[in-house]
N, C-alpha and C positions, 0 to 999 in steps of 0.2 A: 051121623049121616055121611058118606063117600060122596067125595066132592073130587072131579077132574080139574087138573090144571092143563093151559095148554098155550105154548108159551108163543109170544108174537112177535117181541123183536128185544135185540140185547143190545144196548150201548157200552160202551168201554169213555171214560171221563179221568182223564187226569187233569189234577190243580198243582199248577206250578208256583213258582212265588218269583213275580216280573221284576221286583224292587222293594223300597223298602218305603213307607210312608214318613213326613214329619215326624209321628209321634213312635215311630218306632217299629210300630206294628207291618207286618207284610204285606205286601199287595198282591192275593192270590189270581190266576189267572185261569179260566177253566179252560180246556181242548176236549170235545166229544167225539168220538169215532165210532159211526154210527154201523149196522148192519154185521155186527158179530155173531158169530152161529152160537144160538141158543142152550146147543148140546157141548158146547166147551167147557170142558173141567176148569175152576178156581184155580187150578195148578197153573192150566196154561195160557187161563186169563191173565194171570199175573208175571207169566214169565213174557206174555207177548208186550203187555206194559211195560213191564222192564226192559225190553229190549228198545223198544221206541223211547220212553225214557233216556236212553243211555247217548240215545241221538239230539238229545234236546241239549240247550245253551242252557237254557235255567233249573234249577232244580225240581225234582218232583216232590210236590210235599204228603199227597196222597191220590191213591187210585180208585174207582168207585167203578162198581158193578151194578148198571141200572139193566132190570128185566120187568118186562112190561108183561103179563100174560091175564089171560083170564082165568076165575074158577068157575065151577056151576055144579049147582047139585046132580048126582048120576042119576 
């Protein structure tokens, strides 16, 4: 069955690491950036991350691509 998708809204999320915990382990810190256009290629989803990234004090430890959309049967 053909199913539409049809997309609603895209967030851009990078998790930094703020410090580091007692036992060692990282204390990751997440930042959302909400209202990215939908129709952005992964190319320049990730080069616009990178680029905000590169303005941050702490590291980026990874970047996430949340898209929210609907399907429905045609």
């Amino acid at each position: 069955m053909p199913v539409i998708v049809n997309p609603l809204d895209t967030k851009m999320v990078l998790a930094f690491q703020t410090g580091t915990k007692e036992d060692g382990n990282p204390i990751i810190t997440k930042k959302t950036y909400s209202k990215v256009k939908s129709d952005a290629t992964n190319e320049d989803f990730y080069e616009v991350a990178a680029a905000i990234a590169g303005l941050q004090v702490n590291p980026v430890e990874d970047i996430y691509r949340d898209d929210l959309m609907t399907i429905e049967a045609e």
